[in-house]
DRENKE-240162 format. One line per 2 residues: their letters; for each residue y, x, z of C-alpha. Coordinates in nm, 3 decimals. Example, Ala and Ser with C-alpha at 12.3 -4.5 7.8 and 13.67 -1.06 7.14 Angstrom:
DRENKE-240162
AS> -0.450,1.230,0.780; -0.106,1.367,0.714
This chain:
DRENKE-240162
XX> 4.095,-10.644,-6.633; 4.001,-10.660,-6.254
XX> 3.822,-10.418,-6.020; 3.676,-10.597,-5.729
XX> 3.419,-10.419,-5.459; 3.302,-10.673,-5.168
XX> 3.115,-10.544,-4.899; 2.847,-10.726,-4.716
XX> 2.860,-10.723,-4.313; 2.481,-10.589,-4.343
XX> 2.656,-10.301,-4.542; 2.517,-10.398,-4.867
XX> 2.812,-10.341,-5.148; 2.705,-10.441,-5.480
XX> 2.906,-10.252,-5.766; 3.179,-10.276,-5.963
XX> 3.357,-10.529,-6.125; 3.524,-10.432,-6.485
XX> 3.524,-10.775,-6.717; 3.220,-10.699,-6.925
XX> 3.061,-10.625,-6.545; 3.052,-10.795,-6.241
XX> 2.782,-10.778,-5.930; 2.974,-10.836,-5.609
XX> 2.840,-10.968,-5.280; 2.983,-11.148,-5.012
XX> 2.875,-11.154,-4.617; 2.580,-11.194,-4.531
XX> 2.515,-11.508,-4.238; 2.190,-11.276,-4.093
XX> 1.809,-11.292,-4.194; 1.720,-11.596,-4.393
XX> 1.506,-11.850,-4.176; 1.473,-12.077,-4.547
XX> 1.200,-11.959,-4.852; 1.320,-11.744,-5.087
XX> 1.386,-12.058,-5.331; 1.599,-12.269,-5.049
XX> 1.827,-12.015,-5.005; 1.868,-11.963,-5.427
XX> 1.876,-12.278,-5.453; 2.159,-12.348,-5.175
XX> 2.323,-12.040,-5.371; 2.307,-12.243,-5.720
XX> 2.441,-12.574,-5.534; 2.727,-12.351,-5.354
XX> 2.843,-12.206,-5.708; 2.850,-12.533,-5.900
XX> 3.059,-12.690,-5.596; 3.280,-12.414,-5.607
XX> 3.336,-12.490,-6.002; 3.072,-12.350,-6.212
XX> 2.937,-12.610,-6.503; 2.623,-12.480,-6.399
XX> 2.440,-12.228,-6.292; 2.040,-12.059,-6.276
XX> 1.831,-11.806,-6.129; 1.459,-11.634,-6.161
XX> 1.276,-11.566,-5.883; 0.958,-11.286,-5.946
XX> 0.741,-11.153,-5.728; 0.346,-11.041,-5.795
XX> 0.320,-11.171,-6.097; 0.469,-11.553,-6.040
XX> 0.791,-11.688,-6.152; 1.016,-11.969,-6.073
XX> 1.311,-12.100,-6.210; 1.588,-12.265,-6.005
XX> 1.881,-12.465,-6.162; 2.234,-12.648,-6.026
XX> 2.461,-12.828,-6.273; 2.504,-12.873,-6.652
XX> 2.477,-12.627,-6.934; 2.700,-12.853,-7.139
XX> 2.963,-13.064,-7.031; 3.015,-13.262,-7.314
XX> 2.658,-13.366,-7.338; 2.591,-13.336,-6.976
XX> 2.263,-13.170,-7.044; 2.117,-12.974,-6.706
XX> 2.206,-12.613,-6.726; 1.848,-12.463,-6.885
XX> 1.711,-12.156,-6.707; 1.509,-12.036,-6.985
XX> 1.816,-12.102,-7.205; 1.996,-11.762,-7.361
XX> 2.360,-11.720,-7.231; 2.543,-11.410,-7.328
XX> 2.453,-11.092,-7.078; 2.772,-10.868,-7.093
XX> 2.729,-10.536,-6.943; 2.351,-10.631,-6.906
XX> 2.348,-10.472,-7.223; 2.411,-10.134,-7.085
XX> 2.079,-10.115,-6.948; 1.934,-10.174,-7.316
XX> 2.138,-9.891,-7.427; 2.080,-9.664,-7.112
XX> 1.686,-9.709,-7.168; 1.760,-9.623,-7.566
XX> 1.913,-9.300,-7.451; 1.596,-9.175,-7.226
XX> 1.373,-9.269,-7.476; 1.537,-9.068,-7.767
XX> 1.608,-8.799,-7.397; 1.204,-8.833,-7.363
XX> 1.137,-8.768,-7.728; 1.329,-8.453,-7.735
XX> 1.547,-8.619,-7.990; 1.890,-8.544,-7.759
XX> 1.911,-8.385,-7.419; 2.103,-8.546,-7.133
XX> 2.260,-8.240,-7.077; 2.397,-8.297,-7.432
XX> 2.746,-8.252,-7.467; 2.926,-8.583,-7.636
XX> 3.124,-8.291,-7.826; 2.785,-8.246,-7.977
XX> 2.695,-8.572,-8.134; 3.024,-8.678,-8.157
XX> 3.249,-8.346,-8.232; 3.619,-8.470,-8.205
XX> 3.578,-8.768,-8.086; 3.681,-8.754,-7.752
XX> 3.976,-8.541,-7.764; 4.354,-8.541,-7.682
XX> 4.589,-8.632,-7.339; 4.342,-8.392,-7.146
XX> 4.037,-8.561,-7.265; 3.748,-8.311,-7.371
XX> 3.380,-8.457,-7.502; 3.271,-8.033,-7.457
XX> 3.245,-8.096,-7.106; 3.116,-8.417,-7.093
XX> 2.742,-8.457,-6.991; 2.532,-8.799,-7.208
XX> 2.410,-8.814,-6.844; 2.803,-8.850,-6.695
XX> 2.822,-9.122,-6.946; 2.531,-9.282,-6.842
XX> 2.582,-9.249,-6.434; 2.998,-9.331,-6.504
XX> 3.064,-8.935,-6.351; 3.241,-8.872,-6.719
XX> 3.593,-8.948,-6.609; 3.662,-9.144,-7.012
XX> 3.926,-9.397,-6.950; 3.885,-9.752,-6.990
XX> 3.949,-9.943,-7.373; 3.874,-10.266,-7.303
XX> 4.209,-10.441,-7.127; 4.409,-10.260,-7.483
XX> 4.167,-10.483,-7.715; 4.067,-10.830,-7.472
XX> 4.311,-11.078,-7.546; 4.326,-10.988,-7.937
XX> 3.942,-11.030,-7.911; 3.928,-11.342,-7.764
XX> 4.224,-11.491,-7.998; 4.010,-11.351,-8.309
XX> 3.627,-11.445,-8.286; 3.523,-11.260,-8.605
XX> 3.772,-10.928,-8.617; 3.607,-10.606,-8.649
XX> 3.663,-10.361,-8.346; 3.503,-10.014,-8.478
XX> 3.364,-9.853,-8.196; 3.550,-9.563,-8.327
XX> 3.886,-9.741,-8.283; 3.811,-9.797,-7.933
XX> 3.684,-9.491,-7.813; 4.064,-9.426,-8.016
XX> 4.248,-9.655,-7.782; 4.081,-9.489,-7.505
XX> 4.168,-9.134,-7.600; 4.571,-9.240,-7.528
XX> 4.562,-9.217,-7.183; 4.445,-8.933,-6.968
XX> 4.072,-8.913,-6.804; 4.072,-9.049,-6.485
XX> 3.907,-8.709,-6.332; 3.740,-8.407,-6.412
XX> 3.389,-8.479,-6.581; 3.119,-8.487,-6.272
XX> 3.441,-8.486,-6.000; 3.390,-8.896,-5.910
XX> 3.267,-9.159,-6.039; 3.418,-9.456,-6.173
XX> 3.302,-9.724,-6.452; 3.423,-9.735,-6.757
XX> 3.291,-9.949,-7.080; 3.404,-9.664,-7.271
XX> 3.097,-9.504,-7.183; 2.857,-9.676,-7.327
XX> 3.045,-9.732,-7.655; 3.005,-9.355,-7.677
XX> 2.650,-9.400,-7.586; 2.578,-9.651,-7.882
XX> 2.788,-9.394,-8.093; 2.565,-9.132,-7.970
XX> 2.262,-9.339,-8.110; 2.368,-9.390,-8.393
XX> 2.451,-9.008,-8.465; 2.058,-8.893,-8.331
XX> 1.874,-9.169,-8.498; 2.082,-9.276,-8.843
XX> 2.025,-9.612,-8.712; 2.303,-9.851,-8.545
XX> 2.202,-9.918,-8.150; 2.132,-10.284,-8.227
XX> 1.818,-10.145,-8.468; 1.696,-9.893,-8.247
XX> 1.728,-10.193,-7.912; 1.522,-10.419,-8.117
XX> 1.297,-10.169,-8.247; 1.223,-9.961,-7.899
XX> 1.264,-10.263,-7.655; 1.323,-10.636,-7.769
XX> 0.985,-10.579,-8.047; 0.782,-10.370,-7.824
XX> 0.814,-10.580,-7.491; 0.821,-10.918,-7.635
XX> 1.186,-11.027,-7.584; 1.178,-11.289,-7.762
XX> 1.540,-11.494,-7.601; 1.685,-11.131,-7.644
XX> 1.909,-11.067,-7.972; 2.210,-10.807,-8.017
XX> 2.449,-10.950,-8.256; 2.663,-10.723,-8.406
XX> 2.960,-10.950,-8.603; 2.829,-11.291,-8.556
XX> 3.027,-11.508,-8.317; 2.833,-11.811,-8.296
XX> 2.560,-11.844,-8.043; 2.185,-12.020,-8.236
XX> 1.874,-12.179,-8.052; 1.852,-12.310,-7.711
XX> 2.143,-12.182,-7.540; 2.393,-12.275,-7.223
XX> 2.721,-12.325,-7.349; 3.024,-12.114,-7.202
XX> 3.316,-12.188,-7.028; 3.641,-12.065,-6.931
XX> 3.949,-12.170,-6.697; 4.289,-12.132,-6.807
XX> 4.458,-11.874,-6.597; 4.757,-12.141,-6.536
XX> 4.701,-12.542,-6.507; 4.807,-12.827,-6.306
XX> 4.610,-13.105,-6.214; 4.195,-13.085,-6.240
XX> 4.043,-12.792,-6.339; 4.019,-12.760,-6.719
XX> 3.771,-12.616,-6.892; 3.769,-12.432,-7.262
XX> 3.431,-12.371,-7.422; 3.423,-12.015,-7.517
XX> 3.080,-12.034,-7.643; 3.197,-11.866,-7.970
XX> 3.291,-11.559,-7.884; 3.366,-11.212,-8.041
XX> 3.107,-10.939,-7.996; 3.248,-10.673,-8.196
XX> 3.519,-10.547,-7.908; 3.219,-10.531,-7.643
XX> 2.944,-10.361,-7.898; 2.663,-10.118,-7.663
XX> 2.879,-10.261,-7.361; 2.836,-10.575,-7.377
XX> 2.788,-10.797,-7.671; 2.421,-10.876,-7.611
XX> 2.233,-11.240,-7.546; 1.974,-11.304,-7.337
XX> 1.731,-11.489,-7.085; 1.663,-11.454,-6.757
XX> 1.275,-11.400,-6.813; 1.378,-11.146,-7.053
XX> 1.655,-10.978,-6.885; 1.417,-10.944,-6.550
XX> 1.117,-10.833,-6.787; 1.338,-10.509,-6.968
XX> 1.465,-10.389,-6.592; 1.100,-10.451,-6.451
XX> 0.998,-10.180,-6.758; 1.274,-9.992,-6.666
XX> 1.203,-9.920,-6.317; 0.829,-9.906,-6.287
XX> 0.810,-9.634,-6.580; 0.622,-9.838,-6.893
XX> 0.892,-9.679,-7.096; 0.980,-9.365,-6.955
XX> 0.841,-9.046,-6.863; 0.793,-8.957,-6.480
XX> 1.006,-8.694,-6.542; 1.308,-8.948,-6.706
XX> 1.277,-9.171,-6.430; 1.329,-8.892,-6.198
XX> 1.667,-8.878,-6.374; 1.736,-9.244,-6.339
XX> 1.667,-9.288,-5.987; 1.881,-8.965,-5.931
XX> 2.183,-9.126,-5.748; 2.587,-9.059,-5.702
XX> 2.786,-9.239,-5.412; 3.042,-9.468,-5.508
XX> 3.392,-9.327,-5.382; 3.434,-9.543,-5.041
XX> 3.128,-9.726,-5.088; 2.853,-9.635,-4.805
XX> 2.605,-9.833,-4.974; 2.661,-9.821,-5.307
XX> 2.513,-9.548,-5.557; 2.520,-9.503,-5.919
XX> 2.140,-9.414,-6.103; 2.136,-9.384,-6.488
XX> 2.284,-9.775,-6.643; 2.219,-9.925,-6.270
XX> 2.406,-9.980,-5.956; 2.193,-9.954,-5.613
XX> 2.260,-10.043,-5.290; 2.022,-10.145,-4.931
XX> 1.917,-10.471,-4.874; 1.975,-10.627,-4.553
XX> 1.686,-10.586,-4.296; 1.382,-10.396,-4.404
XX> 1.466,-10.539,-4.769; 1.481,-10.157,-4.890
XX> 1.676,-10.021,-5.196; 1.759,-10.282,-5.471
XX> 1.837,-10.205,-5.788; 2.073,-10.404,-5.967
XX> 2.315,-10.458,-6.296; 2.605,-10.777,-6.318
XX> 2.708,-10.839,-6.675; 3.003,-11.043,-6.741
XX> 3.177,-11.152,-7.024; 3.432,-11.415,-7.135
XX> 3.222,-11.738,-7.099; 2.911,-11.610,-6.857
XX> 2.771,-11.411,-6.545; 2.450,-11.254,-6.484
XX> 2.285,-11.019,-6.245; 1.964,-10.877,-6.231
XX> 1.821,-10.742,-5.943; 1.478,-10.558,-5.815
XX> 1.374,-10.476,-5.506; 1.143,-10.121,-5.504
XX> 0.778,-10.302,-5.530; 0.897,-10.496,-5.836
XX> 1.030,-10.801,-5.685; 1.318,-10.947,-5.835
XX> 1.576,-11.205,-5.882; 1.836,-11.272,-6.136
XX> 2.098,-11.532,-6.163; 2.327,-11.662,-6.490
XX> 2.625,-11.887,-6.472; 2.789,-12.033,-6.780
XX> 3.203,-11.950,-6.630; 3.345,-11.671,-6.601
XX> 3.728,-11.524,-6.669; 3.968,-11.427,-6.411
XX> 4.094,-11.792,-6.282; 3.860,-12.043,-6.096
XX> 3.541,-11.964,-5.941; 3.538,-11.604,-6.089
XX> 3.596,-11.468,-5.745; 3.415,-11.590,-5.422
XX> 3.208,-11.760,-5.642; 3.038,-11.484,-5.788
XX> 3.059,-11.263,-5.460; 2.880,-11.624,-5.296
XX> 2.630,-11.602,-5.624; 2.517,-11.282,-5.542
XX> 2.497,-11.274,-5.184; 2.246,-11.557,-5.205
XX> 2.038,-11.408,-5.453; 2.012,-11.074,-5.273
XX> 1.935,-11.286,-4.991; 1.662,-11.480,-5.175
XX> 1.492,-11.129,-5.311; 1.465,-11.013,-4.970
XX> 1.342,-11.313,-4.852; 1.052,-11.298,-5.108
């Protein structure tokens, strides 16, 4: 597991990253003189150079869309990395569940103010950890304090594509060590929240949270790249296929196609697939209220400061921070997982860029070159 938190010179800091999440960004060289598409596109070039196979981005604004690409999506075939192509999303999915949530929040079905004690009574309990003072909110905003599961389970996951990980025996794992503060005292993120969350769906509705994301968002807004598998490792249709670096090698860079991967130790935070299109489409109804009440997305845009992070805040299953210039607030989620890298992010009028590599794991270009990826497409959706 790695916690990394880059801040740009503009004083842009884009959040945290945690292994199923990653959106980092690097310096920023001034005001773009290039299009919005030149400097993406420069980005895309920079991060294959730097070692990704490949690597994409969307570019939206008012309505148009264009897709930029760099590199291959398979390098046995040598096939051109597709941008419509699915890649797995990580902790993109935590938006999916987050939006869940408000819905069943909207519908009077659970209250944010909901303790976790009462949807999930015992669950989160022992070494000082207490789910009676635990908001669904502080799960949502990462203000709950629940320690991390996923660096206990990671390596056993990855050796084992098809073994079960209850999200009952991770919230477990979690429970042996102590909370890392008092619920509503700091924020930090944690995956454990949002395996909580999906428990928490499952408890209001009857339904698992991969029924009640296809039902309430991938159906309803036409998803149709966007899938939540639940047990099944393999990835189907038109996809980019994933890579990873050993952490130790001599010699060229080798790389290990990951594309199979377990989804059952990442469940509601992170085991989700998904395109670009789709990915931009789900936070564009997220933000502009098709699926929320004005009242819910008061809640979401209600922000926390990130400890030691001027520009960088904490809404309901987003991370927000200023754009350089007279960019304005952007809104923004990184998603990464064994094999890919995404990031979404949406400027306050609805302009947006996202961006999809198919490497990531904690040797070779995981590092600058996602901090690089980033910077460029922030850079690009302020230059729309």
């Amino acid at each position: 597991m790695i916690i990394s938190m880059i801040n740009r010179k503009a004083g842009a800091a884009i959040a945290v990253a945690v292994a199923l999440t990653v959106t980092a960004a690097g310096p920023v060289q001034g005001a773009p003189t290039q299009s919005a598409g030149q400097v993406m596109q420069d980005g895309l070039n920079a991060a294959v150079a730097a070692g990704y196979p490949g690597a994409t981005a969307l570019l939206r604004k008012d309505g148009a869309s264009q897709h930029l690409t760099a590199g291959v999506g398979d390098r046995l075939t040598g096939t051109p990395m597709d941008p419509t192509a699915q890649v797995r999303i990580g902790s993109n999915t935590k938006p999916f569940i987050g939006a869940v949530t408000m819905m069943l929040a909207d519908q009077g079905l659970l209250s944010l103010d909901d303790t976790v004690d009462r949807w999930l009574p015992g669950v989160v309990t022992g070494n000082g950890n207490d789910g009676k003072k635990i908001k669904i909110r502080q799960l949502l905003n990462h203000t709950s304090g629940v320690p991390e599961y996923l660096d206990r389970v990671i390596v056993d996951a990855y050796s084992n594509p098809s073994k079960p990980f209850p999200p009952a025996q991770l919230i477990q794992l979690a429970m042996q060590r102590a909370p890392l503060f008092t619920p509503g005292a700091s924020v930090k993120y944690t995956n454990t929240n949002f395996i909580l969350l999906g428990m928490i769906i499952k408890a209001v509705t009857g339904n698992e949270p991969a029924v009640e994301v296809k039902t309430r968002l991938i159906d309803r807004l036409g998803l149709t790249g966007t899938s939540y598998p639940t047990s099944d490792p393999k990835l189907y249709g038109n996809h980019n296929r994933g890579y990873a670096v050993p952490l130790y090698y001599w010699g060229e860079r080798p790389y290990v196609d990951v594309t199979t991967l377990n989804v059952q130790f990442s469940g509601a935070a992170g085991a989700m697939v998904s395109t670009l299109d789709d990915l931009a489409a789900l936070h564009e109804a997220l933000l502009d209220g098709t699926l929320l009440s004005p009242a819910m997305m008061d809640h979401l845009k209600t922000l926390v400061p990130y400890p030691d992070q001027t520009n960088l805040s904490f809404g309901l299953a987003h991370e927000v921070v200023n754009g350089p210039g007279t960019c304005g607030k952007v809104w923004t989620k990184g998603g990464a997982i064994y094999g890919y890298y995404t990031a979404v992010l949406t400027r306050e009028d609805g302009a947006q860029a996202a961006v999809a590599t198919n490497q990531y794991n904690m040797a070779g270009p995981a590092g600058a070159g996602v901090a690089n990826l980033t910077n460029a497409a922030i850079d690009a959706l302020c230059a729309l």
